[in-house]
C-alpha positions in Angstrom: -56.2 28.9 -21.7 -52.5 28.9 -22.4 -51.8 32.3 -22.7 -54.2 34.5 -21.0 -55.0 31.9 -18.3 -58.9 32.3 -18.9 -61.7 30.2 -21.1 -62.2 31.1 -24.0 -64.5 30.2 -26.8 -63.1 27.9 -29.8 -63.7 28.4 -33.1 -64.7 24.8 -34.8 -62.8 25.7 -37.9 -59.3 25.6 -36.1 -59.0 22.6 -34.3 -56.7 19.8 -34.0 -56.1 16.3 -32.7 -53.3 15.5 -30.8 -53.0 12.1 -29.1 -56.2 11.3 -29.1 -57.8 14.9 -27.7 -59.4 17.4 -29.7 -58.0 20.9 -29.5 -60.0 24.0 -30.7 -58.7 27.3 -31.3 -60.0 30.7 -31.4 -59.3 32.1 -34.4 -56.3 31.6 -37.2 -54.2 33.5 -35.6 -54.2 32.1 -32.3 -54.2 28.6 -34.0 -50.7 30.1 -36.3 -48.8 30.6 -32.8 -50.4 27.4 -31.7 -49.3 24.9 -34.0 -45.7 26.7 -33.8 -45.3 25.1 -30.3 -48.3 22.5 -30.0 -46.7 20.7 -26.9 -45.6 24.6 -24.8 -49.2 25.6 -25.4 -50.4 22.0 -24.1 -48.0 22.2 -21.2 -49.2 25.6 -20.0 -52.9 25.1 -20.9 -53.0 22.0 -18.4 -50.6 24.1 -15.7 -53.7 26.7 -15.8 -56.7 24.2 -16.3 -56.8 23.3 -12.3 -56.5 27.5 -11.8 -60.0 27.4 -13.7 -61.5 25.1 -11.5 -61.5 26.9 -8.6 -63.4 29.9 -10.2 
């Protein structure tokens, strides 16, 4: 959601919990650059969430 700006599907092997929400990732990789800048990828996931919504 944060970098491509579409859904896609998370793996339940990379996941984390931050404040309270669950947070799944796609693969290693993806969760590697993730957890490099946890709060960035938060920010621009919930800038692109409302962008989904209209689909």
């Amino acid at each position: 959601m944060a970098t491509k700006k579409q859904r896609a599907p998370g793996d339940p092997n990379y996941w984390k919990i931050v404040d309270g929400k669950l947070y799944l990732n796609y693969d290693n990789s993806v969760q590697k650059q993730w957890l490099e800048d946890i709060p960035g990828f938060i920010r621009k996931a919930d800038e692109n969430w409302p962008k989904m919504l209209d689909q």
